[in-house]
C-alpha positions in Angstrom: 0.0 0.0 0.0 1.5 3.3 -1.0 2.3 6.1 1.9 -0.4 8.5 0.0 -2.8 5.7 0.2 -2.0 5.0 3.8 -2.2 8.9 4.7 -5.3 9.5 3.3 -7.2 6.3 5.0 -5.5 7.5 8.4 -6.8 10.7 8.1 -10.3 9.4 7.7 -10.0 6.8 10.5 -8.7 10.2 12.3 -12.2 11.9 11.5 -14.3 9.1 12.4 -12.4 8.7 15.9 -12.9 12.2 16.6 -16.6 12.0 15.6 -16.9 8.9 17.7 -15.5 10.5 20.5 -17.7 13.7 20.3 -20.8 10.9 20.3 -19.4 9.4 23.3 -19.3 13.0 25.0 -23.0 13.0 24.4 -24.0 9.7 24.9 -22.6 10.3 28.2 -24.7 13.1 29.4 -27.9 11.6 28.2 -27.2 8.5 29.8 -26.3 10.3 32.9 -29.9 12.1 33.0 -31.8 9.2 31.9 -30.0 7.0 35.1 -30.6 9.7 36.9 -34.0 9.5 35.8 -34.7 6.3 36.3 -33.0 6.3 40.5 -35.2 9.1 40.9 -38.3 6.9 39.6 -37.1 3.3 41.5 -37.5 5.8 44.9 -40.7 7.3 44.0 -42.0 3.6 43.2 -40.5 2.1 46.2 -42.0 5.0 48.3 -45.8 5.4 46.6 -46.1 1.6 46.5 -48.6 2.0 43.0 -48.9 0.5 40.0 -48.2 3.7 38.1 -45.2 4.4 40.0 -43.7 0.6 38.9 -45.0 1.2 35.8 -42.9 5.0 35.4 -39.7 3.1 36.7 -39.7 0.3 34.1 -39.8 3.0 31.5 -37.5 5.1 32.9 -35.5 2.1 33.5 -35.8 0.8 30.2 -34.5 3.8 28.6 -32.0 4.1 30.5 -30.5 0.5 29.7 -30.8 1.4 26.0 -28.8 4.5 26.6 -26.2 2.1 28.3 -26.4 0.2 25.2 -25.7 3.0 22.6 -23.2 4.2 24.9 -21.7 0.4 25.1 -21.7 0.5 21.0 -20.0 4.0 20.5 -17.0 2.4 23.0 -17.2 -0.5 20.8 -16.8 1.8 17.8 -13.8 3.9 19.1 -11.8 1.0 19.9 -11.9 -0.6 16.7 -11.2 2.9 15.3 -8.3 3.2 17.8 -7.2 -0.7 16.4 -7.5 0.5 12.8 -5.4 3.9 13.7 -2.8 1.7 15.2 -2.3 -0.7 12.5 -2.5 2.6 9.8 0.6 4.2 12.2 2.6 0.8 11.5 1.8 0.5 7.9 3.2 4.1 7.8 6.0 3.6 9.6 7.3 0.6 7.5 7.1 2.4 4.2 
């Protein structure tokens, strides 16, 4: 693979990290709400003792283990970024 070659795909792998990591910054505050969320609902339904209650903390619950999720996949994403990025850096460095 030619240096040019090399250069170029690093510095898209480059963008995409960067992007990735500006996802993550995100993903982090809204998962931070939404858990915050969903403690704030588990003591309300642990307190009232209704239905309705139960019923606010499974949702809130729920959406905050899908927000776990995304935040799980972006991490997922980064690092295989981070592997491609690596192995880019030693192609470059042998040519």
């Amino acid at each position: 693979m030619s240096r040019r070659v090399i250069e170029r795909r690093l510095t898209e792998v480059h963008r995409r990290l960067v992007r990735a990591r500006e996802e993550l910054a995100v993903v982090d505050e809204q998962f931070a709400a939404l858990a915050d969320a969903a403690n704030e609902a588990e003591l309300r339904a642990l307190v009232s003792e209704t239905p309705l209650a139960e019923s606010e903390y499974r949702d809130a619950q729920r959406h905050a283990d899908a927000m776990a999720r995304s935040r799980a996949a972006v991490l997922q994403s980064i690092s295989e970024l981070e592997k491609a990025q690596d192995d880019l850096l030693d192609k470059l460095e042998v040519n």
